[in-house]
C-alpha positions as CSV (number, residue, x, y, z in Angstrom):
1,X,220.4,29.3,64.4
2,X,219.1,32.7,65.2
3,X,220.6,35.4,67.9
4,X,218.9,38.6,69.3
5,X,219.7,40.0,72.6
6,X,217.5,42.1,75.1
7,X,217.9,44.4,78.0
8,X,215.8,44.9,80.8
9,X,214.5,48.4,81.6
10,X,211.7,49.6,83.4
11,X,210.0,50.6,80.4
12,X,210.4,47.0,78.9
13,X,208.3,45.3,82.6
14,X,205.6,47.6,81.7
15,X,205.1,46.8,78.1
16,X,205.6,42.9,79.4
17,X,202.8,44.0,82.4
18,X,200.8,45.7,79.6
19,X,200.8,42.3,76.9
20,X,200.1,40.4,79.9
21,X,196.5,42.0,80.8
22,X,195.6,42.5,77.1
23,X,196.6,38.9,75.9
24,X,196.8,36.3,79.0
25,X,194.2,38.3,81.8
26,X,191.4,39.1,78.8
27,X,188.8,37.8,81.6
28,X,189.9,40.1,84.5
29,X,189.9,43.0,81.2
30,X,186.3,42.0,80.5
31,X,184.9,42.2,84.2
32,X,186.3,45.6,84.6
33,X,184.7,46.6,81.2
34,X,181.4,45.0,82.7
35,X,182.1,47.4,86.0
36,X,182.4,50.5,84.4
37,X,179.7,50.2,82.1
38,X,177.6,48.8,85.0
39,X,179.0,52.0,87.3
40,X,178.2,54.2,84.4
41,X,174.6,52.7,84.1
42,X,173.9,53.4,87.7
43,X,175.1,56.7,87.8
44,X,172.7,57.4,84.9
45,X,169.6,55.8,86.4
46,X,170.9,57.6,89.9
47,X,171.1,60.9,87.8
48,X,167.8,60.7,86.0
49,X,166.2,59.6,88.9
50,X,167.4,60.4,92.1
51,X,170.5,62.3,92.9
52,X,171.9,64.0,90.0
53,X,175.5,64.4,91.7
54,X,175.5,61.2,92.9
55,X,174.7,59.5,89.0
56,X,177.6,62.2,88.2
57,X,180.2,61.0,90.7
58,X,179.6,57.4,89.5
59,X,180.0,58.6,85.7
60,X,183.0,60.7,86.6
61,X,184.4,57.5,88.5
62,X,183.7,55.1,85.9
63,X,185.1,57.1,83.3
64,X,188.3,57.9,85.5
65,X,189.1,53.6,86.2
66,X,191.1,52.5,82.9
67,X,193.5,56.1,83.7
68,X,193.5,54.6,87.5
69,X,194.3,50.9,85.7
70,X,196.9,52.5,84.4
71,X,198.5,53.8,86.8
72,X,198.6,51.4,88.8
73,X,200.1,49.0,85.7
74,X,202.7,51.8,85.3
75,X,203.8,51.7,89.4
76,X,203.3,47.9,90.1
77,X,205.5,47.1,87.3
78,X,209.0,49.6,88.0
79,X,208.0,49.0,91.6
80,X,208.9,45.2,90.6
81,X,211.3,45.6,88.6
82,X,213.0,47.7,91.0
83,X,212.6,45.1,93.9
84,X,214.0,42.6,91.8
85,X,217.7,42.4,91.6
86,X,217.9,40.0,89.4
87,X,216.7,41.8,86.2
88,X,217.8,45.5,86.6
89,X,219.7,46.5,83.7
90,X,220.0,43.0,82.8
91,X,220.9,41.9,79.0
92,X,220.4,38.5,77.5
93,X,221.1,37.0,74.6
94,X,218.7,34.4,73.0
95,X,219.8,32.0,70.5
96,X,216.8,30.5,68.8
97,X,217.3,26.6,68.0
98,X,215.0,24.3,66.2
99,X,213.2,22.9,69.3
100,X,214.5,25.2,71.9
101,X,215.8,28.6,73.1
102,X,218.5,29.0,75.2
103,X,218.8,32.3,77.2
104,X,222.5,33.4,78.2
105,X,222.8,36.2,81.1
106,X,225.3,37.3,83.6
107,X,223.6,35.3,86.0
108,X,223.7,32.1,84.8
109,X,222.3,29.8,81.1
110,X,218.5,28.7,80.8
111,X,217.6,26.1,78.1
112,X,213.8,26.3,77.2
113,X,212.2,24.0,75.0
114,X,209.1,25.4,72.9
115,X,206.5,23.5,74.1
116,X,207.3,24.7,77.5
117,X,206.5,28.1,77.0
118,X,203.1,29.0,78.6
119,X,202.1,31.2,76.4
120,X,203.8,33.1,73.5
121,X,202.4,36.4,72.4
122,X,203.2,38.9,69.7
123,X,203.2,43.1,70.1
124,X,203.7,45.8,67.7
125,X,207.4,46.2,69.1
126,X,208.4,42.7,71.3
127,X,208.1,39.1,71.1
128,X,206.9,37.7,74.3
129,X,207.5,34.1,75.5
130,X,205.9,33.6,78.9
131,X,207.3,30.8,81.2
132,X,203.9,31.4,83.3
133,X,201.6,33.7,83.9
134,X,203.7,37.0,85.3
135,X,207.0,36.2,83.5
136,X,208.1,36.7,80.4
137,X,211.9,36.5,78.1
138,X,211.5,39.6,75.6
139,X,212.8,39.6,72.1
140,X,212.7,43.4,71.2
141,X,211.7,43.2,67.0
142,X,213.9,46.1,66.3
143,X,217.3,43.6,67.7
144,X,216.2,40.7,65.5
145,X,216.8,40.3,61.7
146,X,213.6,39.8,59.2
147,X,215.2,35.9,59.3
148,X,214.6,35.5,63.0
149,X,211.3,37.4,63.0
150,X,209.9,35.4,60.0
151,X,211.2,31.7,62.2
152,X,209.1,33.5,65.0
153,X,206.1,34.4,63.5
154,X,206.2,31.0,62.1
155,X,207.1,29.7,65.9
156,X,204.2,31.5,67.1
157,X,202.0,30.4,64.5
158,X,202.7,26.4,65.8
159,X,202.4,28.1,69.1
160,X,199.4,29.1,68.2
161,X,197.8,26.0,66.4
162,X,199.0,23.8,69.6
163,X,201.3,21.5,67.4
164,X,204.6,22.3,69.8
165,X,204.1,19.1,71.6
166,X,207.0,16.6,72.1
């Protein structure tokens, strides 16, 4: 029906790793938000009240977490995708069907039906179709045409209203 293809790259893990925290982990997001504003509140009351460079370390900490977060995104993801053998420089094509994808690779032929996807998710640049919560096939929007985009936004859309069932 429809064809795109997709090649792994470093670059492409971390936007995956990125879509992942912001779309699947939103709890885990939310607790850190709670920490640093929590860290921030006690370095004010420390500040005002106590130790002034104490309630400025805690400021200075909380306010330095989401660049440590993402670093740490950045490095856990291409030191993944370099352990991983399997997915360095490796392209795939997808041909979407009309109750399945199937996903050819040098290293062998998956056949994925939709309602088996755990979770799909849409980004300003990719397509992502989780298999669980880690992994991910990509669909980079600038390889597909405006037909396969519009049969995945409408794919996402089912996705999304929970009517992919068998």
């Amino acid at each position: 029906m429809y064809e795109t293809e997709t090649k792994w790259t470093p670059k492409e893990m971390t936007r995956m790793s990125i879509a992942a925290i912001f779309k699947i982990h939103r709890v885990y997001l939310g607790i850190v938000i709670f920490a640093m504003l929590a860290i921030i509140g006690f370095g004010l009351f420390c500040g005002l009240c106590w130790n002034p460079y104490l309630g400025l370390f805690c400021i200075l900490m909380a306010v330095a977490m989401p660049f440590m977060i993402w670093v740490r995104i950045i490095l856990t993801s291409t030191i993944n995708y370099n352990s991983n053998k399997i997915i360095q420089e490796n392209s795939y094509r997808m041909s979407f069907q009309e109750d399945q994808v199937m996903i050819n690779s040098p290293k062998g032929v998956s056949i994925i039906k939709y309602a088996d996807f755990y979770k799909v998710i849409e980004t300003k640049t990719n397509f992502y179709f989780f298999i669980g919560r880690q992994q991910a096939y990509t669909a980079i929007k600038a390889n597909c045409s405006e037909e396969l985009q519009g049969f995945l936004h409408l794919l996402l859309l089912n996705y999304s209203q929970n009517t992919l069932k068998n």
